[in-house]
C-alpha positions as CSV (number, residue, x, y, z in Angstrom):
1,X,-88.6,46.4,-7.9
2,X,-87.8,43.2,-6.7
3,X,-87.4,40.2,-9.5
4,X,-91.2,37.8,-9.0
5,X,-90.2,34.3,-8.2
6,X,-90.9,32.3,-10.9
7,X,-93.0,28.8,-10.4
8,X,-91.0,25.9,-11.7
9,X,-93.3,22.6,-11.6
10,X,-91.8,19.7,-10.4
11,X,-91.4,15.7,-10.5
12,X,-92.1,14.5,-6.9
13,X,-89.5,11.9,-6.5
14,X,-91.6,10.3,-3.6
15,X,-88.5,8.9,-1.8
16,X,-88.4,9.9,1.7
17,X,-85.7,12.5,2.5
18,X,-84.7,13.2,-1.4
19,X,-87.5,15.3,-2.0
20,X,-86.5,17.7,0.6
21,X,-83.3,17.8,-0.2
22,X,-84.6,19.2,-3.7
23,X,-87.2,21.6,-2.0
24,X,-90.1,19.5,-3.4
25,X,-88.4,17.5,-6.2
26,X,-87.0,17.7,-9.6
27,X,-88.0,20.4,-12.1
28,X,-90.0,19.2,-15.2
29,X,-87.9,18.6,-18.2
30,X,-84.6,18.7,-16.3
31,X,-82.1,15.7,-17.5
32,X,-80.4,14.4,-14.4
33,X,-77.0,12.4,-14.0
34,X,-77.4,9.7,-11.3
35,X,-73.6,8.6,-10.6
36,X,-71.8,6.8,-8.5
37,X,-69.6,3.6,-7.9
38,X,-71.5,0.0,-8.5
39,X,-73.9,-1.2,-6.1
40,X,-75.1,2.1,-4.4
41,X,-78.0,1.7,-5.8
42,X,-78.7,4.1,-9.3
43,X,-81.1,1.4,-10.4
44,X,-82.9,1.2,-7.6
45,X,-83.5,5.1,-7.1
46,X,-84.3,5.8,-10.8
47,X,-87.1,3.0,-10.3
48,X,-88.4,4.1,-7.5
49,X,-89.0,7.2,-9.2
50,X,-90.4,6.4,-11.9
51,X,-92.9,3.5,-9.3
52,X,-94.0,6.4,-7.3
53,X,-94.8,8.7,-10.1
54,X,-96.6,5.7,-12.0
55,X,-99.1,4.9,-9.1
56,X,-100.3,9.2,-9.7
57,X,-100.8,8.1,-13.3
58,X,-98.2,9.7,-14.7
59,X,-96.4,7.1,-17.6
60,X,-92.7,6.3,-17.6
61,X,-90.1,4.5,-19.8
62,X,-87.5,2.5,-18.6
63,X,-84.7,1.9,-21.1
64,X,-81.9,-1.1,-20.2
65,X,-78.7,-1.6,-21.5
66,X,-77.0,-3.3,-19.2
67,X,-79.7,-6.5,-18.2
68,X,-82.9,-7.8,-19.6
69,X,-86.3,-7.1,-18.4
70,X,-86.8,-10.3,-16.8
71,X,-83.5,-9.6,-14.5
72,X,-84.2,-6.1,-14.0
73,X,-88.1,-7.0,-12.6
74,X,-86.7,-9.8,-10.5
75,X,-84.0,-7.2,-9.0
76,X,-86.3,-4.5,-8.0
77,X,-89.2,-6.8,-6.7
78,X,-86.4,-8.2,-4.7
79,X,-85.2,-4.8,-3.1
80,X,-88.9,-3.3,-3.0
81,X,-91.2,-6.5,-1.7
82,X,-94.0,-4.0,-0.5
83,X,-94.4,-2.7,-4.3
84,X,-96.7,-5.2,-4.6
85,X,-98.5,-3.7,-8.2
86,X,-95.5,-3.3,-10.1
87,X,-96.3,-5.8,-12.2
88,X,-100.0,-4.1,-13.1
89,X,-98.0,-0.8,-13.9
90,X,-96.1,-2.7,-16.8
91,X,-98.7,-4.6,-18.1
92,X,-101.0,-1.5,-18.6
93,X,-97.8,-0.1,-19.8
94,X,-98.1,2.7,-17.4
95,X,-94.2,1.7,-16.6
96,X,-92.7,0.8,-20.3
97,X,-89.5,-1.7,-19.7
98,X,-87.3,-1.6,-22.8
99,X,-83.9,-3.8,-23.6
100,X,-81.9,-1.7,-26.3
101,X,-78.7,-3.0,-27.6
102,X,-75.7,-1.2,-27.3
103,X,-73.4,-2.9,-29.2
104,X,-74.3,-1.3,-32.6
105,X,-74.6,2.4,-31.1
106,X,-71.5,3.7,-31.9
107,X,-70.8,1.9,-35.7
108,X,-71.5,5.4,-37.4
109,X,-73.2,8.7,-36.5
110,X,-76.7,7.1,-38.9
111,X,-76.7,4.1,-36.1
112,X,-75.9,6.6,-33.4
113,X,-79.2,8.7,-34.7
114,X,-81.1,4.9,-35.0
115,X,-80.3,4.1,-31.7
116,X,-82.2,7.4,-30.6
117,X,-84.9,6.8,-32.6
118,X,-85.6,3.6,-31.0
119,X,-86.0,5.4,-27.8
120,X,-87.9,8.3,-28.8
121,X,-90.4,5.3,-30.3
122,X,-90.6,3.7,-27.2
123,X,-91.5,7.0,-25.2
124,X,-94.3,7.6,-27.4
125,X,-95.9,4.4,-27.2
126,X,-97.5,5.6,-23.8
127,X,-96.9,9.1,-23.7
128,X,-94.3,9.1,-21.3
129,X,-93.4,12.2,-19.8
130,X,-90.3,10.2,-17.6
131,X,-87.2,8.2,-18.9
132,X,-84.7,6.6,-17.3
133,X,-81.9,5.3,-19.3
134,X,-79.9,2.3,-17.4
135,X,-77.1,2.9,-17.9
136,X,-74.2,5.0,-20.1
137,X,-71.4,2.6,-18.8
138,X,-72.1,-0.4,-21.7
139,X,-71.6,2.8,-24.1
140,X,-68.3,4.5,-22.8
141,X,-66.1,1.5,-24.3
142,X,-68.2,1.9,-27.9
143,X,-67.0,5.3,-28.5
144,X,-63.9,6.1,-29.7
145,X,-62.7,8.6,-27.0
146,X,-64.3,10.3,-24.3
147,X,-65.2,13.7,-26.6
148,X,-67.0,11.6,-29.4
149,X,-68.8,10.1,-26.1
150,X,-69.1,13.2,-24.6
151,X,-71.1,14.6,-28.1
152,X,-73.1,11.8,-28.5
153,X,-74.8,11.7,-25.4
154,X,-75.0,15.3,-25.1
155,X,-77.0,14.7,-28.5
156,X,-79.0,12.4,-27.1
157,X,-79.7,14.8,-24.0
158,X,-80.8,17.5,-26.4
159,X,-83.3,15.4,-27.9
160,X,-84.8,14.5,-24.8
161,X,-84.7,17.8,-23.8
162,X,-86.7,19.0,-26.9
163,X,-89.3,16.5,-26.3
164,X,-90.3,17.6,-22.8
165,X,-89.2,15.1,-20.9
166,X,-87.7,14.6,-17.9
167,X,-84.9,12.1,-17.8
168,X,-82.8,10.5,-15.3
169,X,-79.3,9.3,-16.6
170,X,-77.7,6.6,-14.9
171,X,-73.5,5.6,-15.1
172,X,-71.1,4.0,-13.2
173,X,-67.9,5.6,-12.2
174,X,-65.0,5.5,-9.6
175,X,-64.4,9.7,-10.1
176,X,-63.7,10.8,-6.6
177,X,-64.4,14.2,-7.4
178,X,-68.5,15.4,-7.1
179,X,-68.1,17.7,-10.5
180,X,-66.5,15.0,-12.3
181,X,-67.7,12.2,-14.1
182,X,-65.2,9.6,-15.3
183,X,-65.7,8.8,-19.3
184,X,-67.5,11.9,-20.0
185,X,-65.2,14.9,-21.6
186,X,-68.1,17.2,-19.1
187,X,-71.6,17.0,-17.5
188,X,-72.7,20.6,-19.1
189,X,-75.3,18.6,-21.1
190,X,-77.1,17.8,-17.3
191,X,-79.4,20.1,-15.7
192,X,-78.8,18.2,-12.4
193,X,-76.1,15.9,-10.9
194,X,-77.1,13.2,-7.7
195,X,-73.9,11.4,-6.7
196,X,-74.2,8.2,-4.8
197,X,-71.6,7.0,-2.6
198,X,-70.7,5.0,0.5
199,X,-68.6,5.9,3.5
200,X,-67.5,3.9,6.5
201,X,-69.0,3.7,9.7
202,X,-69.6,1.5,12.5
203,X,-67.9,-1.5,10.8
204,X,-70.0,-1.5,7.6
205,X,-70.0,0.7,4.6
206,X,-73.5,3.3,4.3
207,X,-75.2,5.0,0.9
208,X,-74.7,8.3,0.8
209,X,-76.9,10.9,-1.3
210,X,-75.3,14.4,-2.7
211,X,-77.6,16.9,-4.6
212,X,-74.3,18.1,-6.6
213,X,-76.4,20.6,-9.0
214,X,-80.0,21.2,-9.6
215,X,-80.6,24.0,-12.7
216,X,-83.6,25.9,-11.7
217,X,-83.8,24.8,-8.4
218,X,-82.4,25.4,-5.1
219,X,-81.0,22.4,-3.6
220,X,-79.5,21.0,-0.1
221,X,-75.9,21.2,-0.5
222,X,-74.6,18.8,2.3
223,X,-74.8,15.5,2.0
224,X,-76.8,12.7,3.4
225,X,-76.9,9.0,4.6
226,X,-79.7,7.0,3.1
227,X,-80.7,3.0,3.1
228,X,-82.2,1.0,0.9
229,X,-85.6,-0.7,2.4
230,X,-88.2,-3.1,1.6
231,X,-90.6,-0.2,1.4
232,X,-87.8,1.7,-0.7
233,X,-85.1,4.5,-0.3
234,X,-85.3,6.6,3.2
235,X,-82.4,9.4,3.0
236,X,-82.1,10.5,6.6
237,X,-83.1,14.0,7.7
């Protein structure tokens, strides 16, 4: 007898393109690694996620390490002029923006375990069933090597993990190679990888989107171009 498919439910994404690329989106309760180099656009993509999911209701938290809130708002508003009710979603705290410092995180494991804590507090303020976390790279030169890095976030992963939600990971890196992540020891601790990339054409550099692994889930394998529009992400089909 042949095996039943099991139904997985899934986070839409809502960016054009990306969701078909992940046959309907991301499972619940996955923890995904956005990487890629700097400026192709992790930011941007975890936000819009967690936009179009806000605007169905569903409440998301926002955790920045690397600029404040005021920055961050400015940034996106910028990128995305036609989200014109981003402001409403944080101030019913359907979106929840949080600035958590870094520089303590790695003092001893009781701050490590502190600097968890803060974040689990935040996620329960409004129920969120979303977190982005933006980004690991202030982190990496905390921790004493890239194994006590490596075990600290895949802490940190299992305690989102145990509480349901789904999170989206961002970090900067220069790795070349799609399974790799520079400054992590391994991504086991990830239940999905999306790289972000650029490549060359036509006299000016392009984004490029690669589902690397989806747990769960089938996924597109090939990669594709994408752009970054007033209106938000498009990734070509």
């Amino acid at each position: 007898m042949a095996a039943e498919n099991k139904i997985v439910n899934r986070m839409n994404t809502g960016i054009v393109g990306l969701d078909e690329m992940l046959y309907g989106g991301i499972p619940e309760g996955n923890q995904i690694l956005i990487a890629g180099d700097a400026g192709t656009g992790k930011t941007l993509m975890s936000f819009e996620m967690l936009y179009r999911n806000a605007n169905i209701n569903i409440p998301s938290t926002f955790v920045t390490l690397e600029e404040g809130r005021k920055s961050l708002l400015e940034n996106v508003k910028g990128a995305f002029s036609y989200f014109d009710n981003i402001d409403d979603l944080v101030e019913n705290n359907t979106i929840s923006i949080s600035e958590q410092t870094a520089m303590s995180a790695f003092r001893s494991k009781e701050s490590w375990q502190t600097f968890i804590v803060g974040i689990n507090r935040v996620l329960k303020e409004n129920n969120s069933k979303i977190l982005v976390v933006d980004s690991l790279a202030p982190l990496r030169p905390l921790a004493e090597d890239d194994r006590t890095f490596t075990r600290a976030i895949n802490q940190m992963i299992e305690n989102f993990r145990n509480l349901g939600i789904t999170s989206i990971i961002n970090m900067e890196t220069s790795s070349m190679n799609l399974t790799e992540v520079s400054g992590l020891y391994g991504t086991f601790m990830f239940d999905g990888i999306i790289r972000l990339g650029t490549f060359y054409m036509e006299g000016s550099f392009q984004y490029l989107v690669t589902v690397v692994k989806m747990r769960r889930s089938n996924h597109k394998n090939s990669s594709m171009p994408f752009e970054i529009t007033p209106k938000g992400l498009n990734v070509f089909r």
